[in-house]
N, C-alpha and C positions, 0 to 999 in steps of 0.2 A: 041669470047673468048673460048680457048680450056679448056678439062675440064681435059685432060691428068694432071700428077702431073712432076710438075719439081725438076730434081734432082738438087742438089747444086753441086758445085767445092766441099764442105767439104767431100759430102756424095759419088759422086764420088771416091775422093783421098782415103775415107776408104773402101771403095768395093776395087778397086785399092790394097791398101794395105793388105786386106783380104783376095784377090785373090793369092796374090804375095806369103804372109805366107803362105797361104793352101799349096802352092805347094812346100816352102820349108818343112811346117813339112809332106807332105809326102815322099820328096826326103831324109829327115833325114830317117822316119822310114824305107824305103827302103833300102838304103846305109848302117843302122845298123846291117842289116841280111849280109853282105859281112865281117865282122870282124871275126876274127877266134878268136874260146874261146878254151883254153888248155884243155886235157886230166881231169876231175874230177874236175874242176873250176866251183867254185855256180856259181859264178857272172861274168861272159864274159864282153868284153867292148863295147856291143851293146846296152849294157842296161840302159846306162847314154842318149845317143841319141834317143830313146827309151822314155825314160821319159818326156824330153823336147819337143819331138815332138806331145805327145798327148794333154799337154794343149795345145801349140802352134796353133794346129788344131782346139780345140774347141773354141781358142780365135778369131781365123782369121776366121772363120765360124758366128763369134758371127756378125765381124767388117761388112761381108757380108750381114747379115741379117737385123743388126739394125745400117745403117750407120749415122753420122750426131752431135756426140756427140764433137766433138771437129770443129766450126763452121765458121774457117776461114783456107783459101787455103796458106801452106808455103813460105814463099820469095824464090827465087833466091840461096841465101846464104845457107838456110838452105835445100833445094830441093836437092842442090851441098854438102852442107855434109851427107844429107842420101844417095847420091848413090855410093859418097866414100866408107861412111861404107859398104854397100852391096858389095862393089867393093873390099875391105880390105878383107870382112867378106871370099868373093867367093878364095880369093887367099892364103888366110889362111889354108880352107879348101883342096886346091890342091895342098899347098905346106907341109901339116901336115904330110904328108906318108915319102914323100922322104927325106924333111931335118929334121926330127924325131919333136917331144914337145918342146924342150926347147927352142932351137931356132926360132921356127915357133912361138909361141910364145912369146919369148920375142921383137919379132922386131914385129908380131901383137899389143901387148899391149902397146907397145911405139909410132905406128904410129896411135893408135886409140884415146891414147890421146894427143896426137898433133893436131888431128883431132877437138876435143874438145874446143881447145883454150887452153892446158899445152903449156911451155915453154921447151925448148929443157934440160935444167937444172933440169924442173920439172920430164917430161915423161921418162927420162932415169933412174936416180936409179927406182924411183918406177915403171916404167916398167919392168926393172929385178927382183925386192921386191916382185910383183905378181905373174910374170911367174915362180921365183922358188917357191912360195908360193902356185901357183895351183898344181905345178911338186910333192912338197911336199905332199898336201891334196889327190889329186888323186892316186899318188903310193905309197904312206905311209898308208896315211889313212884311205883310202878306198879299199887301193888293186886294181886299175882297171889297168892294165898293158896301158903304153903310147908308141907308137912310138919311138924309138931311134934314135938318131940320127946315120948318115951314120958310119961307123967305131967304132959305140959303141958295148959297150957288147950287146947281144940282146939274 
């Protein structure tokens, strides 16, 4: 009988997942130092990516450490919608630059909840309802300048 300790599929899949985060919150904080902040601007738009990426580190450090708290390995089904989202998440972020916020956006938010199990009836207004609603919160009321789309003002 070995005396080695055996990992689980749960505690794998959060190492796994811990692994995977770390490397996105340090691909956010890296990528946030590429955004150009104007002439005497407190707040740049590095700084929202920035924020999200240090818990994000601390938590996916955490899931590395202390794996094992969620005790059973995902179906099929649901393995296949986490790498959509990831897959959704990846293409959102590389199409945010060229076809500006609102757009990237609004067809992000509408195919993430389709993704979910919304109905085409459902994910559509409130898909737009949110994406102008973030477009809103972020350059209204926050002030963090967004991407424009192609031929906008800019």
């Amino acid at each position: 009988m070995s005396d080695a300790p055996q990992v689980s599929h749960a505690a794998l899949g959060d190492r796994i997942a811990g692994a995977v985060l770390a490397i996105l919150a340090l691909g956010a904080w890296w990528h946030s130092h590429t955004f150009v902040t104007g002439f005497m601007q407190p707040v740049g738009p590095g700084v929202f990516p920035r924020l999200v990426s240090l818990p994000l580190g601390v938590l996916s450090l955490y899931l590395i450490a202390r794996p094992g708290i969620n005790q059973r390995w995902p179906q099929k089904v649901a393995l296949c919608r986490q790498l959509g989202l990831l897959l959704l998440l990846g293409c959102y972020a590389v199409v945010l630059e060229p076809l500006g916020f609102v757009p990237s956006t609004l067809v992000a938010t509408v195919l993430l909840m389709r993704l979910f199990g919304a109905q085409w009836r459902q994910a559509l207004p409130y898909g737009v309802l949110l994406g102008l609603a973030l477009f809103a919160l972020f350059e209204f009321a926050l002030g963090i300048p967004l991407p424009d789309m192609p031929g906008g003002s800019g």
